[in-house]
N, C-alpha and C positions, 0 to 999 in steps of 0.2 A: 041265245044266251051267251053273253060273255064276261071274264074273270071283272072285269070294271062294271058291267050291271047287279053281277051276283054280289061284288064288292060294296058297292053303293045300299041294295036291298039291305042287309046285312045292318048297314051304317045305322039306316034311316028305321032300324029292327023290325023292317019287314019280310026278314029271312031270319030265320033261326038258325042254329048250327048244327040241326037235325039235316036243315034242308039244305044247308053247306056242301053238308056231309055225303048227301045223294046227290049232290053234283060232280062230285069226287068218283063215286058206285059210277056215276054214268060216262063219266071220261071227259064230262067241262072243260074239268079243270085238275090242276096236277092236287098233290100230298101239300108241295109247298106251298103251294096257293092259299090252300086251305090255312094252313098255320099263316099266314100274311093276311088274312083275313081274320080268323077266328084270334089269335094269338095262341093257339093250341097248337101241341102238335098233334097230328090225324091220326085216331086208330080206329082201323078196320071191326 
């Protein structure tokens, strides 16, 4: 899995920001990734 698939899933709303967010838990992808994706910033 990487930041351009989790990206895309995301787009295409076959990722939620739930499951963003446990990519982040798992070490994917960084904090700001998350926020360039989600447009949030990430809290734990």
């Amino acid at each position: 899995m990487t930041f351009e698939i989790i990206k895309k899933n995301y787009e295409r709303k076959l990722w939620n920001k739930q499951m963003v967010k446990t990519a982040v838990i798992k070490g994917v992808i960084t904090d700001k990734q998350y926020k360039e994706i989600t447009g949030e910033t990430y809290e734990p």
